[in-house]
N, C-alpha and C positions, 0 to 999 in steps of 0.2 A: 357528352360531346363525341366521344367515339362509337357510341350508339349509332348517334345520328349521321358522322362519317359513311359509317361501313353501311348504312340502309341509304343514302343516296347512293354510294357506289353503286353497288348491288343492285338495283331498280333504276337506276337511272333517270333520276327526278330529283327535282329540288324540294319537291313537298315532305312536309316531317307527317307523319299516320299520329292520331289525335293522341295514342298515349302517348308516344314518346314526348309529345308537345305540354300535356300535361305533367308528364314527370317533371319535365323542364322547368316550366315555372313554378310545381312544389319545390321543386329544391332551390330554388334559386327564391325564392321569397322564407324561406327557410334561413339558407344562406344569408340574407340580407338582414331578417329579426337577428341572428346570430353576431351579426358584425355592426348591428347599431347598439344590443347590446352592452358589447365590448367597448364600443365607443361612448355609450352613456358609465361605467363603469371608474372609467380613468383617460381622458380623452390625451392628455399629456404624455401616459405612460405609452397609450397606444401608439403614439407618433414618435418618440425619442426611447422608449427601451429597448430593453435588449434585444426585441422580436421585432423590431419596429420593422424590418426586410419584410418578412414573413406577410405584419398586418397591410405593408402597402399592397402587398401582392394579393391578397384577399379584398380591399378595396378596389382595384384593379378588375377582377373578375367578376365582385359584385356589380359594378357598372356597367361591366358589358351584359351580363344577366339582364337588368332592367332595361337597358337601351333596345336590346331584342326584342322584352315584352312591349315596348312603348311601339315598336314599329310594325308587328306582329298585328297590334291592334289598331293602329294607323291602317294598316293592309286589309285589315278585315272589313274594317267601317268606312274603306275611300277606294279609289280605282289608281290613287296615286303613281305612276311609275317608278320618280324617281325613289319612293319608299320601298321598293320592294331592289331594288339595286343596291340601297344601304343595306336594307335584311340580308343580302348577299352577302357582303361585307360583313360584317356585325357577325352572321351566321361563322364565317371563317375568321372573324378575330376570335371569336367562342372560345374556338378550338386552345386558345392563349391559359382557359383555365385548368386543364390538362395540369400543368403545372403545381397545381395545387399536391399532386401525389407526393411532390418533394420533402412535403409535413411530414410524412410516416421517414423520413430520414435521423428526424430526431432524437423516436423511439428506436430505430434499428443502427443499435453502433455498426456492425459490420457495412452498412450502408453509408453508415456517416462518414465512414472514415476511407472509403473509396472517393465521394465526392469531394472530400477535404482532401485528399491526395492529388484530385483530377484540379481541383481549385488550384494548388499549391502550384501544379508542373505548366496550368495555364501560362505563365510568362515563359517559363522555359521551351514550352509549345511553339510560341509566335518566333522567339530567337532562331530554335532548328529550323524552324518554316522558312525566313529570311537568309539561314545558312546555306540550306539545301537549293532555297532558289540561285541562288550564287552561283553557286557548282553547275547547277541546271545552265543559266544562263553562259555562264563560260565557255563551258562547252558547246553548247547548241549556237553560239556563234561561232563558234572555230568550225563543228562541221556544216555547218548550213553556208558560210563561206567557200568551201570546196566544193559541195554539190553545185551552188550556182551556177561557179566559174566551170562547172563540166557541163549543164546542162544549158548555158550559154553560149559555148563550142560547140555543142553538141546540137544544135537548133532540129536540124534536119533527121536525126535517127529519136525526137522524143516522142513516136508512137510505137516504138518498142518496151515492151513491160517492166522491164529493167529503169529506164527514165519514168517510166510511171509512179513505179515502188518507190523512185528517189522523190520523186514532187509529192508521195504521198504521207511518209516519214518525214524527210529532211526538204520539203520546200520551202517553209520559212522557220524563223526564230518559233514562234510559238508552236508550230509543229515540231517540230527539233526538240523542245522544250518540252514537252508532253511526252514522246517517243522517250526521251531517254527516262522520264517521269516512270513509264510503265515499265520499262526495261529494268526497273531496279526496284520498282515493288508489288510486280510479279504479272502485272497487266496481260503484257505481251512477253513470248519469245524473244529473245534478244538474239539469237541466230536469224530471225526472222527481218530482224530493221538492220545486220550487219552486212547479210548476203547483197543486195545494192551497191553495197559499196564499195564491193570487188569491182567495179567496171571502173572507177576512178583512178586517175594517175596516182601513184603511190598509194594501193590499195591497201597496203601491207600498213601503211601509217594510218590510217582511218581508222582500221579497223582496230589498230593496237591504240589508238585512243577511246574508243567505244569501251573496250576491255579495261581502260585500267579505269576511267570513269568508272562505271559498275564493280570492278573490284575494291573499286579507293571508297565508295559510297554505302557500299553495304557492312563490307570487314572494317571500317573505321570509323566513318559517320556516322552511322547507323546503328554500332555498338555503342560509343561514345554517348549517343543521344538514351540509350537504352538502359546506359551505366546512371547516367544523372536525375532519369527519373526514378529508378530505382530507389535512389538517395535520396532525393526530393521525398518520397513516397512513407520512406521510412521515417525522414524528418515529420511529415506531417504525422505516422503515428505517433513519434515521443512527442508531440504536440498536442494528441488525441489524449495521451495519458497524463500530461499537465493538467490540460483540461475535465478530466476525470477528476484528478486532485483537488485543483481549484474549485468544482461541483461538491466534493466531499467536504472539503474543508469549509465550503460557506452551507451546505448542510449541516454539521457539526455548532454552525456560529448560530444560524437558526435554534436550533435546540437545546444549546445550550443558554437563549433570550426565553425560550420558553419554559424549561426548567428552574429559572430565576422566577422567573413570573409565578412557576407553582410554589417553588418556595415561599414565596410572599402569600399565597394564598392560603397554603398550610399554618405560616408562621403567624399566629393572630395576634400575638400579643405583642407582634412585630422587636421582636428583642433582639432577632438576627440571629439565632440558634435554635434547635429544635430538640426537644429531648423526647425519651421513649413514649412518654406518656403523651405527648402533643402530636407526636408522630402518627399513632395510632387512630388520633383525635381524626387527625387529617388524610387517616386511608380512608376513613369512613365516609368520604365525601364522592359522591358520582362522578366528577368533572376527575378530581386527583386518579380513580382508579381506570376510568373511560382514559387518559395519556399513559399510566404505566402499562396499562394492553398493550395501546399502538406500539409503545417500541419497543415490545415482548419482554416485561417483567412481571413477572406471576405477584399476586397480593397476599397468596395464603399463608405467610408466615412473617409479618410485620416486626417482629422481634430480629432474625435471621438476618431483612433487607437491614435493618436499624443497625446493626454488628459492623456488618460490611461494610457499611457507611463512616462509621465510628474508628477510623482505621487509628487513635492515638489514643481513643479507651479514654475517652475524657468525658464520655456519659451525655454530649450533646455533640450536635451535627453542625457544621458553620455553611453557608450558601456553597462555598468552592467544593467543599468534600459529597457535598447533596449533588451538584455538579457531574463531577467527575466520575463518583461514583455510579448513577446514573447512564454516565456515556459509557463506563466499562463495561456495566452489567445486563448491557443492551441485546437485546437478539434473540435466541433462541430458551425458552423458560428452564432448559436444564442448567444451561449456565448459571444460574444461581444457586444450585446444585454444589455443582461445583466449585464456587468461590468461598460456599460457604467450608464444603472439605476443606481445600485452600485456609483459609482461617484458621479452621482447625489445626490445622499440621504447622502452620504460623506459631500457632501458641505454644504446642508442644515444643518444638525448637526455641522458644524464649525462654520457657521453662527450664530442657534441658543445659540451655547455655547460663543461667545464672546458676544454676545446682553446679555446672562444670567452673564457673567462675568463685563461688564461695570456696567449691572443695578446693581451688588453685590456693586464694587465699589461706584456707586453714593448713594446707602444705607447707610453704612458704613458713608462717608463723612455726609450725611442729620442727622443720630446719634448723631455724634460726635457736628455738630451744635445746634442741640435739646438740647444738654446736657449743653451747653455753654449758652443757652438761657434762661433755666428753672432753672440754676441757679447765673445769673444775673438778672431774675426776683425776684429770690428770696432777693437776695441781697436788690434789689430799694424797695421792699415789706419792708426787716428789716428795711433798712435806711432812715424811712420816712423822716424824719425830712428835708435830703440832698435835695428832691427834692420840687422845686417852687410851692405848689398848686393853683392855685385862689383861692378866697375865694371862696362860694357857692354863690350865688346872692339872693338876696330877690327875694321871691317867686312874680312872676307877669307873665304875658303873653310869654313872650318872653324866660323870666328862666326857665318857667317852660317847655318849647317845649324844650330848650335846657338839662336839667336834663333829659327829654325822650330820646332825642335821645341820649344822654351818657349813660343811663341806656340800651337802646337797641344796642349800639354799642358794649360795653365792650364785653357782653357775648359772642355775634356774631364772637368774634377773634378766638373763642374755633373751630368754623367750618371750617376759613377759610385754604384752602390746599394749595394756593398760595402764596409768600410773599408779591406781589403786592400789595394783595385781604388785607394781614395783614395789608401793610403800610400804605393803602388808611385809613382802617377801621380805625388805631388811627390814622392817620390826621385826620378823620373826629371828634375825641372825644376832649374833652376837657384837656385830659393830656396827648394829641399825641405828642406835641411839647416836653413836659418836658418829656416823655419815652426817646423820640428822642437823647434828649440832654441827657438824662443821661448815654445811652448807646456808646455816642460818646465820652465821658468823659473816660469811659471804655475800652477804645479803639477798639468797637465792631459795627460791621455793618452787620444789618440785608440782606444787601443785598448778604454774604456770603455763606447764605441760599438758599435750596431750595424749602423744605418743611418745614411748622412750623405749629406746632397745641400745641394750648394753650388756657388754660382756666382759666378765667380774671370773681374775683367775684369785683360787685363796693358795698361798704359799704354804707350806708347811713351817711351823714353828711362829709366823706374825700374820695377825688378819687386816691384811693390807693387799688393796686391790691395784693391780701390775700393769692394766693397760685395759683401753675402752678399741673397741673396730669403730669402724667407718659406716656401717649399715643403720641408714635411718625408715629403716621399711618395717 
């Protein structure tokens, strides 16, 4: 169509040169198999969905296509006149398909979302346009009122330039109306439609009505209008970005109906769970690895995807986790890469946290024993009397090796971190046995312990231990 424009301008003839003519009806018979198509495909959808603007307006253009060709050829095989006066017509309704370009708005957000803007401020367009006439008209009868009444007085001097200027700006309402039109958005000089209006009686008030008109129009209306489409403009983006979401979010609902579907396809023995070995079954299938492509999931490690999947370790996959899993690990093939690191360091940290949770445990417990310990020493400490001592032996060779090594043993108990390392050390003392027993009396066994640290003073002259510390490390 704009071909054919610009070559009748240009030559100045109504005749189209045979290709352009030809072009014409390849595409327009093109155009038409393309849109009965779409019409034989879903003829409902095409008239009531969500494109349904778009396809009137392709129906629309394909009619005028055909109507062309029908006259075109009317014209060729008759001398008709009135036929070649519609081909006129027709010819310049054509031009109506032009619009078609609007399609590529679709594809181009930055487009789209200007014309969703221009869409949006349209009502607020028509209001300033009905504002602005207001103001126009107001004015342009207050001064077209004064010029009259001067150039009604005035009868005999209106072949002087000055009454010209006025009949030619300010002779009527619509004149008037226009002049201050261009005066305030940039048309004309506005010193140019003022200077006239010095020859009027109180020329000083005309002209100071002209000025605040134009100053009250541009500095307030004119911002005003500038402010709210602005707003307008911006509403229409967080609009543009709903509408993004809403696109997302019913992409997501698509794929995730067809994801269910492959689960069913995978799942054969239909039990509603998938395990490693069925999984595997089902990578091996064309159609399942032809969908993990499209939405960039790599197949080469079918164990790895099955993991990831598996996020509660229960050794089978349920429809939601095949799901979800899926929509997370979407997109670029390293991402799986990654998730599967992720895992990794998952498990370590589970790992780490029961090994921290057991040792809290057996802490707690080694306490609670400490506590039991340090104060049953204290007890056998009060209750000398209760337990058997030897006496001490006369000092000789033998007593006296053995008072060393009781005196070297006792203290040594303070260090040991083992209970073994404790037991051995009082068997090895002289009042190992009577510890022994008196804690069995007690109903207490050292070997309920894990850790014990205790500190054991021996007095001189009775082997009786004087006080336990507080350190259970």
């Amino acid at each position: 169509s704009a071909a054919w424009v610009q070559y009748t301008a240009y030559n100045r003839t109504d005749s189209s040169p045979l290709g352009l003519q030809s072009a014409a009806w390849v595409l327009g018979t093109v155009f038409a198999g393309e849109l009965f198509c779409r019409i034989l495909a879903g003829p409902s959808r095409f008239l009531s969905g969500a494109s349904w603007k778009l396809n009137l307006m392709d129906l629309i253009c394909v009619l005028i296509s055909v109507t062309e060709l029908t006259l075109v050829i009317v014209q060729v095989f008759g001398t008709n006149v009135s036929a070649g006066i519609n081909l006129r017509l027709v010819r310049l309704a054509r031009v109506f398909r032009l619009v078609r370009v609007f399609r590529l708005l679709r594809s181009i957000r930055a487009l789209r979302l200007l014309v969703t803007s221009l869409q949006s401020a349209t009502k607020s367009l028509l209001w300033t346009i009905m504002l602005l006439m207001s103001f126009l008209y107001l004015w342009g009868v207050i001064i077209t009122q004064a010029v009259a009444t001067y150039l009604i007085d005035h009868k005999d001097t209106t072949d002087d330039q000055a009454s010209k200027d006025l009949a030619i700006y300010w002779g009527d309402i619509p004149k008037s109306i226009f002049t201050l039109y261009m005066s305030v958005s940039g048309g004309i000089n506005w010193h140019d439609v003022v200077s006239p209006l010095s020859g009027l009686d109180l020329d000083w008030l005309w002209v100071l009505i002209v000025v605040t008109f134009i100053a009250f129009t541009q500095l307030a209306v004119l911002n005003v209008v500038t402010g709210v489409f602005c707003q307008i403009a911006l509403d229409s983006a967080q609009a543009e970005r709903d509408f993004a979401m809403e696109e997302q979010i019913e992409s997501d609902r698509v794929t995730q109906g067809e994801l269910r579907k492959l689960f069913d396809t995978i799942d054969e023995d239909a039990s509603g769970e998938l395990d490693l070995e069925e999984f595997e079954k089902g990578l091996q299938k064309e159609e399942v690895q032809a969908f993990f492509t499209s939405i960039g999931i790599p197949m080469n490690d079918a164990w790895k995807l099955f993991k990831l999947m598996d996020e509660d370790e229960s050794k089978v996959v349920c429809p939601e986790e095949f799901v979800q899993s899926c929509l997370k690990h979407r997109g670029v093939s390293k991402t799986l890469d990654v998730e599967v690191v992720k895992y990794q360091v998952k498990k370590v940290f589970r790992l780490l946290h029961e090994m921290r949770r057991e040792s809290r445990h057996r802490h707690e417990a080694t306490s609670s024993t400490l506590r039991v310990i340090k104060e049953t020493l204290r007890k056998w400490s009060m209750d000398e009397s209760s337990i058997q001592v030897p006496p001490r032996p006369r000092p000789s060779g033998n007593s006296r090796m053995q008072s060393s090594v009781l005196s070297d043993a006792l203290p040594d108990i303070s260090g040991a971190v083992d209970l073994q390392c404790v037991e051995v050390r009082l068997a090895d003392t002289l009042i190992g046995a009577t510890l022994q027993e008196y804690l069995q009396q007690q109903e207490f066994s050292l070997a309920d312990s894990v850790v014990v640290v205790a500190d054991s003073e021996y007095s001189r002259g009775s082997s009786v231990v004087q006080d336990t510390t507080d350190s259970e490390e």
